[in-house]
N, C-alpha and C positions, 0 to 999 in steps of 0.2 A: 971715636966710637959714636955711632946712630943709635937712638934709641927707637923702637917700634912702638906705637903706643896708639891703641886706638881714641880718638874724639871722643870726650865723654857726652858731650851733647847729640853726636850723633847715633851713640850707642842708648844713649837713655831718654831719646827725644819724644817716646811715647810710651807712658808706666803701660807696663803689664800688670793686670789682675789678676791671674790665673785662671778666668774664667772664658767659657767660651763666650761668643757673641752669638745675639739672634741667629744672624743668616748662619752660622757656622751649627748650631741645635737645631733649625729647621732641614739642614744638609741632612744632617745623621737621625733627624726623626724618619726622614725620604729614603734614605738606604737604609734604614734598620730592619727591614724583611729580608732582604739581600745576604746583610750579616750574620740575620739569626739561619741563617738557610746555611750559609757558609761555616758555623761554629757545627751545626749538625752533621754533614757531611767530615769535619775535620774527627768531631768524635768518634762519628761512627769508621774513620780508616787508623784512629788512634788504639781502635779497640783492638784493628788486627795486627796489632803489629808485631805482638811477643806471642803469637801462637796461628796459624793457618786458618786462612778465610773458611767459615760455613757456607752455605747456602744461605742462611737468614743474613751473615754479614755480608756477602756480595749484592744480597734486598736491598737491606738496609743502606749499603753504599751508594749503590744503584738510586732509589730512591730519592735521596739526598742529593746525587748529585743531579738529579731532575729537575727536583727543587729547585737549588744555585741556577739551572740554567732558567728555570719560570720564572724565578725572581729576577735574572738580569732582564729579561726582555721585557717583564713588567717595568723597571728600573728606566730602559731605555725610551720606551713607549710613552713612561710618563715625563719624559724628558725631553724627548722630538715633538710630543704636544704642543707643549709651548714656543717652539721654532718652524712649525709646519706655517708653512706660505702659499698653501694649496697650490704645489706644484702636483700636477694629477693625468 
């Protein structure tokens, strides 16, 4: 009989903290408008879902989902900055 056994040096070869790292909190301070835009819109279709859309919740939906899309292209915009090679 073989036993399966993972390397414990290679399983443990770098302690985890549980904490995130800089560049991983700079990531998400960068998409945090994206997110808070994304939680908005999830509320505002969570509202409708045990009773039939109004008018103000298809707004509100609408809305929101404006947002999510303002926020990605802000997201993306500030992200091809940094890789723009003025090709033009």
């Amino acid at each position: 009989m073989k036993f399966i056994v993972a390397l414990q040096a290679a399983v443990t070869a770098v302690p985890f903290d549980g904490e995130p790292s800089d560049g991983e909190l700079d990531a998400i301070e960068q998409e945090l408008p994206l997110i808070l835009a994304e939680v908005d819109l999830l509320d505002a279709q969570i509202m409708t879902l045990d009773r039939p859309a109004t008018v103000l919740d298809e707004r509100r939906i609408r809305r929101a989902h404006n947002r999510v899309m303002v926020e990605r292209r802000n997201l993306t915009n500030r992200a091809g900055a940094g890789l723009a090679g003025g090709a033009a």
